[in-house]
C-alpha positions as CSV (number, residue, x, y, z in Angstrom):
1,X,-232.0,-14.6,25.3
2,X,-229.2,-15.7,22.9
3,X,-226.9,-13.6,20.4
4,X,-227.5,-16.3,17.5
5,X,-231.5,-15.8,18.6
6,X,-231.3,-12.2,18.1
7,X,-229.4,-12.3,15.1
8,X,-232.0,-14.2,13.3
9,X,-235.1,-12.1,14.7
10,X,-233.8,-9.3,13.9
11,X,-233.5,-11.2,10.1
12,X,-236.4,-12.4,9.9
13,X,-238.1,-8.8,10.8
14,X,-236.4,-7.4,8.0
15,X,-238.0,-9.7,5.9
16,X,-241.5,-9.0,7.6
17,X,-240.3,-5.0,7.2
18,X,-240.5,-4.4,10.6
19,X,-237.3,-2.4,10.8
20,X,-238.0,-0.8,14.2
21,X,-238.3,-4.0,15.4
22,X,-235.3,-5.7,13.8
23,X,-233.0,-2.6,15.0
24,X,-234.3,-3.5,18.6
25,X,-232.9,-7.1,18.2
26,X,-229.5,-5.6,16.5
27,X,-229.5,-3.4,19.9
28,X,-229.7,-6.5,21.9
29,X,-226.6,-7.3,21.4
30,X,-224.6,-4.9,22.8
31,X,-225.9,-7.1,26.1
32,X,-223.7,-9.8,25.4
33,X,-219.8,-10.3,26.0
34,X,-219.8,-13.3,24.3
35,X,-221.2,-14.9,21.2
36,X,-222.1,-18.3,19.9
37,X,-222.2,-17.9,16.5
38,X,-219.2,-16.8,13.6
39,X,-219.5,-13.5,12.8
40,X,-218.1,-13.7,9.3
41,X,-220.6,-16.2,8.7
42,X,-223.3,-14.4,9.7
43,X,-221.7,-10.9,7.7
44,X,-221.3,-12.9,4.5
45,X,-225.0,-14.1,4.7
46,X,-226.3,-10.8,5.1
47,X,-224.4,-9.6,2.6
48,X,-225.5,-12.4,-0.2
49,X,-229.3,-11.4,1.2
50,X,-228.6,-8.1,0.2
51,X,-227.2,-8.9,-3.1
52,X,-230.6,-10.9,-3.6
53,X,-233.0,-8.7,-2.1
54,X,-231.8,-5.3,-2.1
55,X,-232.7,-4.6,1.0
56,X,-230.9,-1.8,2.6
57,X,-231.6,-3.0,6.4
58,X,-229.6,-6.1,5.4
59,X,-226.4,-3.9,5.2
60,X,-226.9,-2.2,8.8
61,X,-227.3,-5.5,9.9
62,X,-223.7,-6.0,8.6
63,X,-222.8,-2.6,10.2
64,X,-223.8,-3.5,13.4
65,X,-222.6,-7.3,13.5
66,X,-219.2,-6.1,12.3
67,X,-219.4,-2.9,14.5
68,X,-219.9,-5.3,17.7
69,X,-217.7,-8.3,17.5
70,X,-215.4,-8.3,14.2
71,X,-213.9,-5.1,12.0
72,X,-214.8,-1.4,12.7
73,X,-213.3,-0.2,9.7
74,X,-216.3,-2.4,7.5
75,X,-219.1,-1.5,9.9
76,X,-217.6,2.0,8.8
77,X,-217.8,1.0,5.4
78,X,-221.2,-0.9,5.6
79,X,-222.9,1.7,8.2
80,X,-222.0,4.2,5.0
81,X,-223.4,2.3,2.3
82,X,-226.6,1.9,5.0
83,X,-227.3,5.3,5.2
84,X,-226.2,6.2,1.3
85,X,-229.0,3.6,0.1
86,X,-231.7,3.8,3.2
87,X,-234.3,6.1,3.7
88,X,-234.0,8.1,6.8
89,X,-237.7,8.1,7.5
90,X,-238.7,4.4,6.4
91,X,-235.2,2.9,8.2
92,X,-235.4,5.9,11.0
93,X,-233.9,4.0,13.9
94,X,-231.5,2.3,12.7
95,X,-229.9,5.1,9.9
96,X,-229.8,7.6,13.6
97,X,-228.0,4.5,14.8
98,X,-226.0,4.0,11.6
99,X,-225.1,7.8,12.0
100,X,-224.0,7.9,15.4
101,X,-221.7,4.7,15.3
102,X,-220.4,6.3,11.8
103,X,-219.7,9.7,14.2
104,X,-217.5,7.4,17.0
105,X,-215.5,5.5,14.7
């Protein structure tokens, strides 16, 4: 397993709609200490896939990437925008996530 590998499953879940799955993969990398990959780089393509697609997923996805390795006080802001745009049934894992991460910070 790699952080850049989980990064992009998790993506390309989102894609498929399988958000349980995707949130699994976002989960995964909490098991790292280390990264290979820029996390700006990585936040500002989630965040131009959202602008695209809409997708609310894509914005937890910034949450958690920014929430892990780069700037609590935007997971904050993207966990918030997450959970004001989601569904809580359709995106159930990772909005619960989204809320308890929103809770700590």
């Amino acid at each position: 397993k790699d952080p850049v590998t989980e990064v992009d499953v998790a993506y390309f879940r989102i894609l498929q709609k399988n958000y349980t799955n995707s949130f699994k993969h976002y989960k995964n990398l909490a098991n790292f200490q280390t990264i290979n990959f820029e996390p700006q780089e990585v936040i500002e393509f989630l965040c131009d896939e959202y602008d695209k697609l809409k997708e609310p997923a894509l914005l937890f996805g910034v949450g958690i990437i920014s929430y892990r390795f780069g700037d609590k006080k935007l997971a904050k802001n993207y966990f918030n925008l997450f959970l004001k745009k989601a569904n809580e049934i359709k995106y159930k894992p990772m909005y619960r996530e989204g809320k308890r991460i929103i809770k700590k910070l």
